[in-house]
C-alpha positions as CSV (number, residue, x, y, z in Angstrom):
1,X,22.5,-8.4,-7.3
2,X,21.8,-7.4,-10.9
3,X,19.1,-9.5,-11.6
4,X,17.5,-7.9,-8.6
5,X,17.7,-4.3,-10.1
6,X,14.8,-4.7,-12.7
7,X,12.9,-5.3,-9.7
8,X,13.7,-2.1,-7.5
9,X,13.2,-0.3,-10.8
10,X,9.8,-1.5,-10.9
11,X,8.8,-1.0,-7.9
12,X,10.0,2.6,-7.3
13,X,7.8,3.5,-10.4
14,X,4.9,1.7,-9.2
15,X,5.2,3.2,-5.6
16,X,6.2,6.6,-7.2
17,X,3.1,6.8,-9.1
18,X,1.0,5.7,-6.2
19,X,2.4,8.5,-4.5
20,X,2.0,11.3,-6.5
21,X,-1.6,9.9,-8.8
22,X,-3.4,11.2,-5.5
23,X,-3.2,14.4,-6.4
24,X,-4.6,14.2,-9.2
25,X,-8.2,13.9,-7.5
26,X,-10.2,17.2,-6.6
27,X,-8.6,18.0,-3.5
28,X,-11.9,18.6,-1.9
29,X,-13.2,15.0,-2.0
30,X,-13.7,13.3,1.2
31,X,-11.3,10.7,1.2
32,X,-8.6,9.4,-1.6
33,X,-7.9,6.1,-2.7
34,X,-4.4,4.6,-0.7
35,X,-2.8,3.5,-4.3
36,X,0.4,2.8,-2.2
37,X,-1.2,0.0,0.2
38,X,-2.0,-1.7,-3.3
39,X,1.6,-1.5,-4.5
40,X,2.8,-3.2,-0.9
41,X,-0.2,-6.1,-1.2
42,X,0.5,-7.0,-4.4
43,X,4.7,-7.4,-3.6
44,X,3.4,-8.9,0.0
45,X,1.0,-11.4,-1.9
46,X,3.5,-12.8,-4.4
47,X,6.4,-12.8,-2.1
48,X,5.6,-12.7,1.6
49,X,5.8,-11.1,4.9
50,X,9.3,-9.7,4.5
51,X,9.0,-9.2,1.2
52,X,5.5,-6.7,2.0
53,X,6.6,-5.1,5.3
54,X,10.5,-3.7,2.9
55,X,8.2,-2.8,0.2
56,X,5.8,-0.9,3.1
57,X,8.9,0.6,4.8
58,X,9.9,2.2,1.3
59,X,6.8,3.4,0.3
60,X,5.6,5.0,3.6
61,X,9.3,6.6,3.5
62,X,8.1,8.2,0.3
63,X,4.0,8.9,1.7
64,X,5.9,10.6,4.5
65,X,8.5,12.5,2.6
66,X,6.6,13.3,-0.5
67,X,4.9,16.7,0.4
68,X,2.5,17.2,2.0
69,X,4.2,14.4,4.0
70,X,3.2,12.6,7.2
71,X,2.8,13.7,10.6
72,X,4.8,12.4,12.8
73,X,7.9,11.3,9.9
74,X,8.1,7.9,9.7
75,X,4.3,7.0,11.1
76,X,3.1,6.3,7.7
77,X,7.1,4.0,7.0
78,X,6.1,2.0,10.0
79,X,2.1,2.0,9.3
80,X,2.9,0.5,5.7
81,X,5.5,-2.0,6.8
82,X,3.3,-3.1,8.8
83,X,0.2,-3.3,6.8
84,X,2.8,-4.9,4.2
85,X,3.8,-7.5,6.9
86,X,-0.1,-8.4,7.5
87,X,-1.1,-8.6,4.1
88,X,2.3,-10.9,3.8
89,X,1.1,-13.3,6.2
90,X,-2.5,-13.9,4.2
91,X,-0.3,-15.5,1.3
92,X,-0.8,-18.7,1.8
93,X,-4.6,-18.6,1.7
94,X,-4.6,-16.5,-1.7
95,X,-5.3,-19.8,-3.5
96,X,-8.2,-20.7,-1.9
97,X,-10.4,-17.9,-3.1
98,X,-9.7,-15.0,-5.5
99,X,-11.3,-12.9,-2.7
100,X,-8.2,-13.4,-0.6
101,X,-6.2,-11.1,-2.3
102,X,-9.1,-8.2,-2.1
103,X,-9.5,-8.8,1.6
104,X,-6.5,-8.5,2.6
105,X,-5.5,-5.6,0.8
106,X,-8.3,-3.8,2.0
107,X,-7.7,-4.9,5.2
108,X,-4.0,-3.4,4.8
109,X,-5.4,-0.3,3.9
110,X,-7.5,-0.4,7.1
111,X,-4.4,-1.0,9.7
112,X,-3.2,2.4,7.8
113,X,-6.2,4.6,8.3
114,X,-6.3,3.3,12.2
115,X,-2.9,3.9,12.7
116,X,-3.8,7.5,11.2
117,X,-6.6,7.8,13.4
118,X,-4.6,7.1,16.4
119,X,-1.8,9.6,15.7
120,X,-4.6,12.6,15.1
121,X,-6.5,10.9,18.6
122,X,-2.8,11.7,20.1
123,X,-3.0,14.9,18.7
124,X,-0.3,14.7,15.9
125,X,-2.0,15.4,12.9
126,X,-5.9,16.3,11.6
127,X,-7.6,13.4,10.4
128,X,-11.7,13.3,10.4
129,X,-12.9,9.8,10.9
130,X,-15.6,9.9,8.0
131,X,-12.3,11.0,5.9
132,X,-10.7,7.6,6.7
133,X,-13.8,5.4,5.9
134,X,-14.1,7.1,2.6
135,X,-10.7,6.5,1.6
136,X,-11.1,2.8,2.7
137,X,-13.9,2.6,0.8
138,X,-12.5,4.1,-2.2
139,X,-9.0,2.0,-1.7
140,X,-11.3,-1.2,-1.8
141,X,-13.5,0.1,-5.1
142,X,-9.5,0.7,-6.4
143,X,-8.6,-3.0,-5.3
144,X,-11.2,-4.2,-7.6
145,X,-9.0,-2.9,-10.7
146,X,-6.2,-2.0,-9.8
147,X,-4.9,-5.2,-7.8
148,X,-5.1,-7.7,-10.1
149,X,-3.0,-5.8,-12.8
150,X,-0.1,-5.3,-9.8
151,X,-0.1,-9.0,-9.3
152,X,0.3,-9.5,-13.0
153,X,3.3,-7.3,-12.7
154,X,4.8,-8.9,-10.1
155,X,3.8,-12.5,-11.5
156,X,5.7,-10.8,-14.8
157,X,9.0,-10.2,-12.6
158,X,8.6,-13.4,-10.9
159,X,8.7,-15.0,-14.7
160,X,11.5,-13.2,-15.9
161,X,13.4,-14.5,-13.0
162,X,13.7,-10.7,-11.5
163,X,12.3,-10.5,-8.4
């Protein structure tokens, strides 16, 4: 139990930051990066399935409590779980290319902006479609560099016997 705390710590930061670094862009560009989905691949590429879809569940918890929050509450928990669970399941080919990782991150962030799409098509919500292609586009230009170094991190944790 307290070897795993390091790791929560960690993680809380990482997904805290994700969270809240959004704003930080002019709110009038089209779409913004998903930092979170990149949090939740990195755990779900170094750990697993499980591993991805508890580290989704926590940070969608935060995307949809964090103001100005999700619509409806706990869409964006079970969007990222399951995006984390996904992205989980691509870890055993991340080996075989270093592409892997990118892909399936991006394609994380993809099963996010459809599930987003699909709430505002139900009426819950407002989201433009050419808004969700620019932000996948700008979470994949974000994958590029910001990926590897969350993979480091965890590979750090995984080192220091913490996670």
């Amino acid at each position: 139990m307290i070897a795993t705390l390091p790791v929560i710590g960690a993680r809380t930061v990482l997904l805290l930051v994700a969270v809240l670094a959004p704003t930080l862009f002019p709110s009038g560009m089209p779409g913004r990066p998903d930092l979170v989905v990149l949090v939740v691949a990195a755990a779900a590429l170094m750990h697993g399935p499980v591993t991805g879809a508890l580290v989704g569940l926590a940070g969608g918890w935060l995307v949809d409590l964090v103001p100005p929050g999700g619509e409806p509450l706990g869409a964006g928990a079970l969007s990222y779980a399951l995006a984390g669970a996904l992205v989980g399941a691509a870890r055993r080919w991340a080996p075989a290319s270093p592409l892997v990782p990118w892909i399936a991150a991006v394609g994380g962030a993809v099963v996010i902006q459809l599930v987003r799409g699909l709430t505002a098509a139900a009426g819950v919500g407002v989201a433009h479609p050419v808004d969700l292609l620019w932000s996948v586009a700008a979470t994949a230009l974000f994958a590029l560099l910001v990926l590897p170094v969350l993979i480091g991190v965890e590979r750090f944790l995984l080192s220091r016997g913490w996670a």
